[in-house]
C-alpha positions in Angstrom: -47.7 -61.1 -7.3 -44.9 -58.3 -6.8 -46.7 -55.0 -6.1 -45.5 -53.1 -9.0 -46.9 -55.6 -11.1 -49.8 -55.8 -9.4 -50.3 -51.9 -9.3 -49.9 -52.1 -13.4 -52.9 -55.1 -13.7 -55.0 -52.9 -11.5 -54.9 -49.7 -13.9 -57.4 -51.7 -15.6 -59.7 -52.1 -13.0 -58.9 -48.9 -11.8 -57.9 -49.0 -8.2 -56.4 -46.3 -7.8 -54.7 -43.9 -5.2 -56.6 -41.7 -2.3 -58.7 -38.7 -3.9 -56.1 -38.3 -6.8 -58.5 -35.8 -8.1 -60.7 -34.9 -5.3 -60.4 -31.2 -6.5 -62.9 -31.6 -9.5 -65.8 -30.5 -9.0 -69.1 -32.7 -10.8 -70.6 -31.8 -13.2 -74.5 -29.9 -13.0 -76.4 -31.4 -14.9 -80.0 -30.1 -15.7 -82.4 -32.9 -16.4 -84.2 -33.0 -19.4 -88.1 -33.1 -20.4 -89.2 -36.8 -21.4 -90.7 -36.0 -24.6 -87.9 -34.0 -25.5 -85.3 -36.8 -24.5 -87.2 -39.4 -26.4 -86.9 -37.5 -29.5 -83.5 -36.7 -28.9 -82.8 -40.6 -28.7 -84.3 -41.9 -31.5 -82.1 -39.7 -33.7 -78.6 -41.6 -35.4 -76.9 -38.2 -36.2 -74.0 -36.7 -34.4 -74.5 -35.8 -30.9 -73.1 -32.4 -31.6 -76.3 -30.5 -30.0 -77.1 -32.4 -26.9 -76.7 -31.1 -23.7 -74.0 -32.5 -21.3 -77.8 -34.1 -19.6 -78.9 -35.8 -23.0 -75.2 -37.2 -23.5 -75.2 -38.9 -20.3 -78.9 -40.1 -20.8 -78.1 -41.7 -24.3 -74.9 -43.1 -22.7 -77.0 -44.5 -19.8 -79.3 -45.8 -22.6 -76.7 -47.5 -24.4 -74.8 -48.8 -21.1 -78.0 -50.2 -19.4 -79.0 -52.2 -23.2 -75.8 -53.6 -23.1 -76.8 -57.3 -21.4 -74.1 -58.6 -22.6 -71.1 -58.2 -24.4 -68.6 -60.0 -26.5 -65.9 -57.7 -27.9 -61.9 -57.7 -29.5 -59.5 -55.1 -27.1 -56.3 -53.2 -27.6 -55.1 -51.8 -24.2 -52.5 -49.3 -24.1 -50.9 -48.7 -20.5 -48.2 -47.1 -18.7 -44.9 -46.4 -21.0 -46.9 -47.5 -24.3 -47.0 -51.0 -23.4 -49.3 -52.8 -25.6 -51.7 -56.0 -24.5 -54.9 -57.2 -26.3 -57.2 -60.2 -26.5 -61.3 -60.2 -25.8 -63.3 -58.7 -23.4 -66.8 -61.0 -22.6 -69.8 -59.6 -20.2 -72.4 -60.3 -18.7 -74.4 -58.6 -16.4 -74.8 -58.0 -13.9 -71.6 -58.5 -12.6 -69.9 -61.0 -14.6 -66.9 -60.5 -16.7 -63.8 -61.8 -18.3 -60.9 -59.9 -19.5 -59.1 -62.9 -21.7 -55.4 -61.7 -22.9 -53.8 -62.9 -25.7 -50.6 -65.0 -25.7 -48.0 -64.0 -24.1 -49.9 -62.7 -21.4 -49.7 -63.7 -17.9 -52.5 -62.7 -16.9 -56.6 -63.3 -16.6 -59.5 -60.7 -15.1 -62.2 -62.6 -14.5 -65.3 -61.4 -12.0 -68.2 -64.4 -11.2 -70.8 -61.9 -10.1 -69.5 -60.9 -6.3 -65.7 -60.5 -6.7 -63.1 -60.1 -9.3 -60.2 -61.8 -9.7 -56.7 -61.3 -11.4 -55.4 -64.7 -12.0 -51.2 -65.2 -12.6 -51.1 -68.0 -14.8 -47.4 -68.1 -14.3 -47.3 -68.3 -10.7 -50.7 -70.1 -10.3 -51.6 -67.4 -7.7 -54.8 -64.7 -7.7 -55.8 -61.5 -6.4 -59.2 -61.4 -5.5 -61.6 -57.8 -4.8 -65.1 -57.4 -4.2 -66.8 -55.9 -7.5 -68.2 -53.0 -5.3 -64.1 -52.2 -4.5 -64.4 -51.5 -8.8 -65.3 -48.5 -10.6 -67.0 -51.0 -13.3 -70.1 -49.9 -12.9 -70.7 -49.1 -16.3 -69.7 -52.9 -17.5 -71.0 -54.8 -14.3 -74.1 -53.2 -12.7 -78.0 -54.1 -12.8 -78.8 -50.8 -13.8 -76.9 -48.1 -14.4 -77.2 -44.4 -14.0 -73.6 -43.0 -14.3 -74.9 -39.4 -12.5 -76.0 -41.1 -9.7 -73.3 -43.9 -9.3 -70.8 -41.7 -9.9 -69.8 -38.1 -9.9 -69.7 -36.7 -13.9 -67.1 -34.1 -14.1 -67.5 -33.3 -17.7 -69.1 -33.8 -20.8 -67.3 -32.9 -24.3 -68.4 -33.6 -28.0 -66.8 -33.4 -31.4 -68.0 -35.1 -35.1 -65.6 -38.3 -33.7 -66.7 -38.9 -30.1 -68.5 -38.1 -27.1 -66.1 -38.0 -24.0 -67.6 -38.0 -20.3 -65.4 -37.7 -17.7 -66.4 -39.5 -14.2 -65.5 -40.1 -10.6 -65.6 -42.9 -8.5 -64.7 -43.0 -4.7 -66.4 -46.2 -3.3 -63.1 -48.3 -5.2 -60.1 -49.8 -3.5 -57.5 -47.2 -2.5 -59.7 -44.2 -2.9 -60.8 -42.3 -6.0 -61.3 -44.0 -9.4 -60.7 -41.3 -12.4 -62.1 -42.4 -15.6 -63.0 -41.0 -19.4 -65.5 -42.9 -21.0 -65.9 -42.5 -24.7 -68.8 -42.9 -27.0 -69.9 -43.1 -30.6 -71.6 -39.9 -31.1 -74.5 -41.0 -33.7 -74.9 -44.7 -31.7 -73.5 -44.0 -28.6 -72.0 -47.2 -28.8 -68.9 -47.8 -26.0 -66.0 -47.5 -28.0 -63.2 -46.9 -25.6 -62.3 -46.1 -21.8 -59.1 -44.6 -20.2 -58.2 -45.0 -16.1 -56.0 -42.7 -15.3 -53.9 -43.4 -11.9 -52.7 -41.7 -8.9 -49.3 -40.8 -10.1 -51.1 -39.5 -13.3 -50.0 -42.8 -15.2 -53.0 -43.6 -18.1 -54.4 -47.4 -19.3 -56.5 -46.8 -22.0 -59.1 -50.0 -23.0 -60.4 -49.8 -26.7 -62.8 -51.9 -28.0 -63.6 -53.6 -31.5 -65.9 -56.1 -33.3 -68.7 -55.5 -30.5 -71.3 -58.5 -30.8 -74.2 -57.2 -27.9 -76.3 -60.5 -29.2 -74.5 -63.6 -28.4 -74.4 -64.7 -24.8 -70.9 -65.7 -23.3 -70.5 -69.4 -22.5 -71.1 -69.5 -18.7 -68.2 -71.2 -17.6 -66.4 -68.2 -18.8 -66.3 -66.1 -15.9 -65.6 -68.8 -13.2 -63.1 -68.3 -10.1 -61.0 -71.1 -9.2 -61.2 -70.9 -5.3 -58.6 -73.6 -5.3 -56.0 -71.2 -6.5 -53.6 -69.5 -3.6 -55.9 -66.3 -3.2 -54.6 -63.0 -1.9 -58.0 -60.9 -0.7 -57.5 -57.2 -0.5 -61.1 -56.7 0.4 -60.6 -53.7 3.2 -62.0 -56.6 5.8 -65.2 -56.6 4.4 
């Protein structure tokens, strides 16, 4: 796969350039009393009143219920270009990215790597999932203050935006904004933003966190000419 093109299909997967943003600073974030969090959870309103602690809590909720996941996506990258099709998870650590017609392209990950697959030239790229800042779609468990550095937290009546940091991904520093319902805290959209400041931003639809994805879904074809870019791991 040409590297431009490649460097495009990895803004989704976010591996991005050394410490683009190694300047930010995280985020404190004061930890809150149990009883008081538990009340705080079981609430449906806005999230106008939480704390930047008791956003990322509820996020963390929602992220670590989330087994698995069958959902419509719009993605928007560089330039405005416009790709969509469905997004299928389960964790941990298995994924598929399935893109509509025209689309070239496949990101699929079987539970130890991840894989962008060129139907056109019959070719694949192939990463370790650690190399990914998808945590927050592929781990075990998930605890986005400790996997990753939170930079900020910011809340209107629409949304619930935290900003995080990821080093430990391919090339360096993975920047992402995650953003959530603010009465469900439901996953409703994320954006990578690249080294050279470029943006792919992932939005979600039609979430179904009940059905489990057929199996065979997230399957890597090790017959397929494979390019690793695993750092010599």
């Amino acid at each position: 796969m040409a590297k431009p093109l490649r460097w495009l299909t990895l803004a989704l997967i976010a591996a991005l350039g050394p410490d683009a943003f190694a300047q930010d600073q995280p985020l404190e974030l004061q930890p809150t009393p149990a009883a008081a969090m538990a009340a705080k959870s079981s609430k449906s309103g806005p999230a106008a009143n939480l704390s930047a602690a008791e956003a990322v809590e509820r996020a963390n909720a929602w992220l670590e219920a989330a087994r698995v996941m069958t959902a419509d996506f719009v993605q928007i990258g560089p330039g405005g270009k416009r790709s969509e099709g469905q997004l299928f998870v389960e964790r941990p650590g298995r994924m598929l990215f399935k893109y509509s017609a025209p689309a070239r392209f496949e990101v699929v990950a079987d539970g130890r790597s991840v894989a962008i697959i060129d139907h056109k030239l019959n070719t694949q790229d192939e990463y370790f999932i650690a190399q990914t800042p998808l945590k927050f779609l592929l781990s075990d468990h998930i605890d986005l203050a400790k996997d990753t550095r939170v930079l900020s937290v910011a809340q209107d009546e629409s949304s619930v935006t935290i900003e995080i940091e990821d080093k430990a991904t391919l090339g360096g520093t993975a920047h992402l904004e995650l953003i959530f319902d603010p009465a469900t805290f439901a996953l409703k959209q994320w954006t990578v933003i690249d080294a050279q400041g470029f943006q792919t931003v992932v939005t979600l639809f039609n979430v179904d966190l009940k059905t489990k994805p057929d199996p065979a879904l997230f399957h890597i074809d090790e017959n397929l000419p494979t390019n690793r870019l695993d750092r010599g791991r």
